[in-house]
N, C-alpha and C positions, 0 to 999 in steps of 0.2 A: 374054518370059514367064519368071518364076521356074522353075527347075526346082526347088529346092528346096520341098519339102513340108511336111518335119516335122521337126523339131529336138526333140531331147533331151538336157538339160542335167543334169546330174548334182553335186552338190557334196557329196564324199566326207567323212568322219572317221569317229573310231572308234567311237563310239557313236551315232551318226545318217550318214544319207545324204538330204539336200536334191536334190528330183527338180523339172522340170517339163516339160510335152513343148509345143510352140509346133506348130500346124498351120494352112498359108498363114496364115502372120504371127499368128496367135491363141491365147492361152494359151487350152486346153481342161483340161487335166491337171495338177493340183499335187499335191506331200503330203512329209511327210518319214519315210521309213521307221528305225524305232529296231532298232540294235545289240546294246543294252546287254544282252538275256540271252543272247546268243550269247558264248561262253568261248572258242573256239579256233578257229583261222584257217581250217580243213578246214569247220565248220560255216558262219563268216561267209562264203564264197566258195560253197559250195552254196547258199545260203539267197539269198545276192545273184543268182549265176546262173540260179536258176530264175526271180527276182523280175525280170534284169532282159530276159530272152531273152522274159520275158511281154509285158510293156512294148513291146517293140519289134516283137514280134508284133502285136499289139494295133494300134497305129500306124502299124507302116509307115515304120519311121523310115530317114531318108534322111542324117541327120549326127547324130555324137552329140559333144556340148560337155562337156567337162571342164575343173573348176579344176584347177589346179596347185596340187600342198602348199606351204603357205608354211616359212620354216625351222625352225620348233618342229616342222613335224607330221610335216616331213623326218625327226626324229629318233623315228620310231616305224615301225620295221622291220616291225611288221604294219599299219600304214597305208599305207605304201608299194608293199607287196606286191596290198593292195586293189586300189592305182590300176591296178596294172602289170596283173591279175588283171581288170580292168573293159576294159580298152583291148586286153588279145588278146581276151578275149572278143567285140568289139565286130569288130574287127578278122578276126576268122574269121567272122563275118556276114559280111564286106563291107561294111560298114560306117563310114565317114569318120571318126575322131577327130578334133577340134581340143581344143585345151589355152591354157586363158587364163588370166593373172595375174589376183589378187584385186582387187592396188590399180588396175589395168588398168580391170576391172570398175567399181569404185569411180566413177573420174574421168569414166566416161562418163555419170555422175548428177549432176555436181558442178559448179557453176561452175570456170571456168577461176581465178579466185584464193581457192577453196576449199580446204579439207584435203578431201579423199575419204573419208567413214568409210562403215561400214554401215548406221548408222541415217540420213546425207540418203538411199543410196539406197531405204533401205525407206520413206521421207516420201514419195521421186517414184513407186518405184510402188505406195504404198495409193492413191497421190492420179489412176494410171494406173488401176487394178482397185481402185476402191473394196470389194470384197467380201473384200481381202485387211487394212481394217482392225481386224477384230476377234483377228489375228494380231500387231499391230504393238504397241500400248500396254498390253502386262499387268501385273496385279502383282508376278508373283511371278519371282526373277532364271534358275529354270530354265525355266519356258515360256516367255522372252524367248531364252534360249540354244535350246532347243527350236528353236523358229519359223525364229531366224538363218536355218537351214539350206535353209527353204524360201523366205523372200525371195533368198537368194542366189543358189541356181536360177533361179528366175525372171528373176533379171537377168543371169545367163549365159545364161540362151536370149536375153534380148534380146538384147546385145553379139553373141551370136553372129550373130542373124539381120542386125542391121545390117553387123555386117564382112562376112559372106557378101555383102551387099545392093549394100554399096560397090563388093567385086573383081567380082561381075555387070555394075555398071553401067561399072567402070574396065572390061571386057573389050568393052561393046560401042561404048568410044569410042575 
């Protein structure tokens, strides 16, 4: 029997945060909350912690999945601080962190002699959750940048549920 329930994936930057919460194995929950009028780091950390103590309220969440900054984002001292800032939070819940690579992410959408980008994975899952089409092919290059954030989520909750899935079933052989 899974013990895991609920998964909440999270994919951080400075102007957006890509959410989605998976329950037994089921995307229920997507969205991407925007940053951009919040100016100082005291306000972005209030504004996330109420947002995400809600969330986890709300569901019952039993692991929460985090990307890892890649090294452009490394260099933004108030991004980094978010992360650090999401993970005690979480972590004074009781709450499980995991932390996964981007291209990590990527490759588990990709053939094996593929390049791993963002857009196969968001092709595999509009074509998993058709109701995330209307998300994926827009015109304009900021609601494409927009959106990233929430296919991205979505496919760290997947990875995440599947690795959880694996050391489950490695543990009961």
């Amino acid at each position: 029997m899974n013990k895991i329930k609920t998964i909440f994936s999270i994919v951080p930057g400075r102007h957006r945060l890509g959410y989605a919460v998976f329950h037994h194995n089921k995307l229920i929950f997507y969205g991407v909350a925007s940053l951009s009028k919040l100016k100082t780091k005291d306000e972005i950390c209030k504004v996330l912690e109420r947002f995400l103590v809600k969330i986890a309220g709300r569901f019952q969440i039993d692991r929460i999945a985090i990307r890892k900054l890649n090294k452009s984002q490394e260099g933004s001292p108030l991004l980094v601080e978010i992360t650090e800032n999401l993970e005690i939070l979480y972590r004074k819940q009781r709450i499980k962190v995991l932390r996964y690579d981007g291209n990590f992410i990527n490759r588990q959408f990709c053939q094996n002699d593929e390049r791993p980008t963002k857009d196969k994975t968001a092709l595999f899952l509009v074509s998993k959750y058709p109701e995330l089409n209307r998300y994926h092919k827009l015109n304009q290059d900021w609601q494409q940048r927009y959106y990233a954030y929430l296919f991205n989520a979505i496919a760290l909750g997947l990875v995440c549920l599947t690795e959880l899935g694996r050391k489950q079933n490695g543990n009961k052989n």
